[in-house]
C-alpha positions as CSV (number, residue, x, y, z in Angstrom):
1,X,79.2,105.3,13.6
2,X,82.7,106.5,12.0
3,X,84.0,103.2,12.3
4,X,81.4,101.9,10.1
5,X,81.8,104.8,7.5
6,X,85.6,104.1,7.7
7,X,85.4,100.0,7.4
8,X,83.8,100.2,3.9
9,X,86.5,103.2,2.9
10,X,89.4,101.2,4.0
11,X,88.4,97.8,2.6
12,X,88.2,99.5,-0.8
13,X,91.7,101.1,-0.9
14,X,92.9,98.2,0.5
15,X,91.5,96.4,-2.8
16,X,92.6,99.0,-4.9
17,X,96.1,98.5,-3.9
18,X,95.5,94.9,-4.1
19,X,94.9,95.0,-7.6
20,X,97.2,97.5,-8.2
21,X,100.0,94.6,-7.7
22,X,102.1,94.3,-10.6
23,X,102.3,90.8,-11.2
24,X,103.8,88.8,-14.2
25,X,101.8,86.6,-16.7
26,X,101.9,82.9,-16.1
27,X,105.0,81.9,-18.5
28,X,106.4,85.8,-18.4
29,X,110.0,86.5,-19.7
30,X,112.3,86.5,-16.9
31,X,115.6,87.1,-15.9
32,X,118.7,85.5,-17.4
33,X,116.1,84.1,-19.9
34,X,116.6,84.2,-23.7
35,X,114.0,86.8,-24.9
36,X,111.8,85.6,-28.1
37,X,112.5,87.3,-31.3
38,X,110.3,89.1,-33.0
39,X,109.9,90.7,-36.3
40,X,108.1,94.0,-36.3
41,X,107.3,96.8,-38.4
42,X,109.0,100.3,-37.6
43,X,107.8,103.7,-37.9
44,X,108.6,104.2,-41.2
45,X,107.6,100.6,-42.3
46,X,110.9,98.6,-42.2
47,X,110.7,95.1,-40.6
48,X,113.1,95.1,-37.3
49,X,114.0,91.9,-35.3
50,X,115.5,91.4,-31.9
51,X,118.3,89.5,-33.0
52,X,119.5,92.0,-35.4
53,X,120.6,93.7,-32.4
54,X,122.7,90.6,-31.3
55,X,126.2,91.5,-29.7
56,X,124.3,94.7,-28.1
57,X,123.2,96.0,-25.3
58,X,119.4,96.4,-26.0
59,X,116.9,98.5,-24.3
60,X,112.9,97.1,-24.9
61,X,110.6,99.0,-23.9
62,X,106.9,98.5,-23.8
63,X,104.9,101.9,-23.6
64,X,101.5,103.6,-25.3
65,X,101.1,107.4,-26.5
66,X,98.0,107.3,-24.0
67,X,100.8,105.9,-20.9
68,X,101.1,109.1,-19.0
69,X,104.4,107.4,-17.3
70,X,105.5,106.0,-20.7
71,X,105.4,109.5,-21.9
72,X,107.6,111.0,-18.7
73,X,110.0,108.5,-20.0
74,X,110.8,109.7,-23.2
75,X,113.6,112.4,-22.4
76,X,115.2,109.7,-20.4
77,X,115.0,107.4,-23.0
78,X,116.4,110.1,-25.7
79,X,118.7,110.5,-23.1
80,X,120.1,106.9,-23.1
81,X,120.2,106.7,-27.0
82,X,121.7,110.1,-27.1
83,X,124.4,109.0,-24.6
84,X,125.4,105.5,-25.2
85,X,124.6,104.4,-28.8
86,X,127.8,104.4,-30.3
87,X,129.1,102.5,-27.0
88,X,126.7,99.7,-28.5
89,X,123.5,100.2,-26.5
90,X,120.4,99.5,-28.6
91,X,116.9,101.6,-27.7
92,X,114.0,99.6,-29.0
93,X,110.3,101.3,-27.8
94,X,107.8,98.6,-28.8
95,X,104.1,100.5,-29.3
96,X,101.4,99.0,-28.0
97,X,97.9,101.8,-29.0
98,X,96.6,98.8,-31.4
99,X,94.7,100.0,-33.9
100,X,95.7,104.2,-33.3
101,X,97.9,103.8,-36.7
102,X,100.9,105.2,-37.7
103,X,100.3,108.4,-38.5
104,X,98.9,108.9,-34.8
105,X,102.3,107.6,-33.6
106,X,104.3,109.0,-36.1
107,X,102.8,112.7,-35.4
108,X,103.3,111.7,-31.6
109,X,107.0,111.0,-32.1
110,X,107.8,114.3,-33.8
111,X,105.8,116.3,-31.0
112,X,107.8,114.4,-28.4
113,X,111.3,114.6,-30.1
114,X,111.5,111.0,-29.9
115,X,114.8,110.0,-31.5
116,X,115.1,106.2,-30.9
117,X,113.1,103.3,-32.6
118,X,109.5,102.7,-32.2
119,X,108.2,99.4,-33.4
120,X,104.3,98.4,-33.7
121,X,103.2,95.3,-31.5
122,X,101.5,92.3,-33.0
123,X,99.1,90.9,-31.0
124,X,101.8,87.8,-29.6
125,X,105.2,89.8,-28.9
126,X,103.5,91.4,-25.5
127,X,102.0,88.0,-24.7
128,X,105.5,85.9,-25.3
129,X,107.2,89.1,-23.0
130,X,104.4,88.6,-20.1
131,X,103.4,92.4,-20.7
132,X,100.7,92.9,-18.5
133,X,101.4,96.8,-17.5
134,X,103.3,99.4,-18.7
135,X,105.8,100.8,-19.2
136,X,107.9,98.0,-18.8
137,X,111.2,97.7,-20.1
138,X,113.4,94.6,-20.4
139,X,117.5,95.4,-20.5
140,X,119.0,92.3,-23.0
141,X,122.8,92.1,-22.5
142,X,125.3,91.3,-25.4
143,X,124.9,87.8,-24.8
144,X,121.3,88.1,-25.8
145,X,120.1,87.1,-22.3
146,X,117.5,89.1,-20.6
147,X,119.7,91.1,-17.8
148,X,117.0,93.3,-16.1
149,X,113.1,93.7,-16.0
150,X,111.7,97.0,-14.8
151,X,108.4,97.9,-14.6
152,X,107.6,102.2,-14.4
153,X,109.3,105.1,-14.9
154,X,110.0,106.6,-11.3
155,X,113.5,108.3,-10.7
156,X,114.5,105.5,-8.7
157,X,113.6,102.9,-11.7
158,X,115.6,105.2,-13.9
159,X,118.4,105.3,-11.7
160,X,117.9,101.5,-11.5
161,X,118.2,101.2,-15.5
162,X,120.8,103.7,-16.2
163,X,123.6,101.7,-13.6
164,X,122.1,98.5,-15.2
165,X,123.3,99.7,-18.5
166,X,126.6,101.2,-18.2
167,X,127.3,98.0,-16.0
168,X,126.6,96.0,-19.2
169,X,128.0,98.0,-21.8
């Protein structure tokens, strides 16, 4: 009789983790691809675009205030700006809460201490970057080529991302 109780429990976390999967939208961004450019609005309202940022090392990250691993990110990410900003590395944190607004965000970043750029998605940037979870974050190297994709925010991910950068800068 346990194996019966056990069958159904095991076929649904097996399932779960199925689904789980990360797995990239058909036509996703990949590596040693040229990312798309976009023009989006900042925090404060100014219009930024990717290729401003040309000749740098850029950091693009994809998160949400509601991303409880996007949020665990932020000292890192403070971190990186902190440490390697004036070696040419550009930190770009792309929003993605829709319709929250500004203010939300804008109160969010000041409790958070978050010191880099935040930008507000349109509805196509995620879709021409393959964004299907986050927090993903894409590494663009000075020759404007996408160098790195990472999805999460685990220590070894960090660790991942941090080598990645100084490599490139």
């Amino acid at each position: 009789m346990k194996y019966f109780i056990a069958s159904p429990a095991l076929f649904l976390l097996l399932l779960f983790f199925t689904l789980s999967c990360r797995f990239d939208q058909p036509g996703a961004l990949k590596v040693a691809e040229v990312p798309p450019d976009f023009q989006l609005p900042d925090i404060d309202g100014s219009i930024i675009s990717l290729k401003e940022s040309k000749g740098k090392v850029v950091l693009l990250e994809f998160w949400a205030t509601w991303c409880s691993p996007c949020v665990d990110a932020i000292p890192f990410l403070n971190s990186l700006y902190d440490n390697y900003r004036d070696k040419g590395l550009t930190v770009l944190a792309i929003n993605l809460d829709g319709d929250n607004g500004v203010g939300r965000v804008k109160d969010f970043a000041k409790e958070y201490d978050i010191k880099y750029p935040i930008l507000f998605s349109d509805d196509l940037t995620g879709k021409l970057y393959g964004v299907s979870n986050i927090p993903v974050t894409f590494i663009i190297d000075r020759e404007h080529k996408v160098a790195g994709k990472y999805y999460g925010a685990s220590p070894r991910i960090k660790s991942v991302i941090s080598e990645k950068i100084k490599e490139l800068l």
